[in-house]
C-alpha positions in Angstrom: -12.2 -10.5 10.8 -9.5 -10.1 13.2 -7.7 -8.4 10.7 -9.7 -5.8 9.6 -9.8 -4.6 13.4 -6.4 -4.6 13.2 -6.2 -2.6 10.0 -8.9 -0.1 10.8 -7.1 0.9 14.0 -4.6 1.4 12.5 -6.0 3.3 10.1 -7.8 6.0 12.5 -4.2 6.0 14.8 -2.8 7.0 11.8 -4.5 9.4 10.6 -5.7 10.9 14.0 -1.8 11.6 14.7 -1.1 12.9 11.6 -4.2 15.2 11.6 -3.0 16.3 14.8 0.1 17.7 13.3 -2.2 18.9 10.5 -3.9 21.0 13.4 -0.9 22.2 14.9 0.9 23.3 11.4 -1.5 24.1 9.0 -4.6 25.2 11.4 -2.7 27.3 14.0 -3.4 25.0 16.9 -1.1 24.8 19.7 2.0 22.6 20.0 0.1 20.6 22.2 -1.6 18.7 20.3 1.4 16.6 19.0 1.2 14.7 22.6 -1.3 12.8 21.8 -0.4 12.6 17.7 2.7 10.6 19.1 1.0 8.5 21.0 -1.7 8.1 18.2 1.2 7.4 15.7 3.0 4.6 18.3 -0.1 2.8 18.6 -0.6 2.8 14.4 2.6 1.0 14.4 1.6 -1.5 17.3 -1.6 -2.0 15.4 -0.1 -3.1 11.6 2.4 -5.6 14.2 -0.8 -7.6 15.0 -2.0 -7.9 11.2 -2.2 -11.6 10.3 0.4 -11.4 7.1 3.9 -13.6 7.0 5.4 -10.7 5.2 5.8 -6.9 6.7 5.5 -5.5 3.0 2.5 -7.1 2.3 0.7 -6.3 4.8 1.4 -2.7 4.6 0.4 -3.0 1.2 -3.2 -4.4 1.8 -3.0 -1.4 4.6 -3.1 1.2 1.5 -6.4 0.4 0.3 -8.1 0.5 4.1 -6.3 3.6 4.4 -7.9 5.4 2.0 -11.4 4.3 2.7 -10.3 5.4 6.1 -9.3 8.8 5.4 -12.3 9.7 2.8 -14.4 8.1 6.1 -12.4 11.0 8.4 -13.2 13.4 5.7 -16.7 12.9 6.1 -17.4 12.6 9.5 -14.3 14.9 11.8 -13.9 17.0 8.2 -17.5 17.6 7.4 -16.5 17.4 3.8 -18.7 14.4 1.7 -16.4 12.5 -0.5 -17.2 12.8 -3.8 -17.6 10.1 -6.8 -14.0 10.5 -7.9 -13.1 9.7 -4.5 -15.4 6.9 -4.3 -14.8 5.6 -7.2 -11.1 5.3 -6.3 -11.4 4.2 -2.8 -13.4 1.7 -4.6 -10.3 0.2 -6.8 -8.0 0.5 -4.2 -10.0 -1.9 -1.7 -10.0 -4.2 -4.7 -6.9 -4.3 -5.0 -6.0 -4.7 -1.0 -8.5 -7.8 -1.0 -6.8 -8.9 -3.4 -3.3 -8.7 -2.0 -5.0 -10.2 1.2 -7.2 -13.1 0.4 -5.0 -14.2 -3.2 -3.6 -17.9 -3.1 -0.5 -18.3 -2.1 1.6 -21.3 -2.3 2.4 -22.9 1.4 
């Protein structure tokens, strides 16, 4: 369980930095709010560090499907826009696919 911690805060460091830019480019906020993107974005990468995995790749490839439940998550609740079943629906395949890549057998 540990890891999903790790890969959900990652997750909303991620995309909290990177909506920060989003605010400052694309929704005329000030400059300022790239401060605390950075330090959003540092602690993202500190965060996918702790993921239990013996391989960097995979672990950022089980990161993909959290990501996007994640980010439809951020849409809904910061975004005030509801996900809708195409986005669902996919969210849906790709967390498949990341438990897959997590919790498949691998030889010791």
């Amino acid at each position: 369980m540990k890891t999903f911690a790790w890969y959900f805060l990652a997750a909303f460091a991620e995309i909290g930095g990177c909506f920060a830019f989003w605010a400052w480019l694309r929704l005329a906020k000030t400059v300022w709010w790239v401060v605390p993107g950075m330090f959003s974005l540092a602690l993202f990468a500190f965060a996918l560090t702790k993921i239990d995995s013996s391989h960097a790749g995979r672990a950022y490839a089980a990161y993909g499907g959290i990501y996007i439940v994640s980010s439809l998550f951020w849409l809904w609740a910061v975004e005030k826009a509801r996900p809708d079943r195409w986005d669902v629906l996919g969210a849906s395949i790709c967390t498949i696919g990341s438990l897959v890549i997590l919790f498949g057998p691998r030889p010791q």
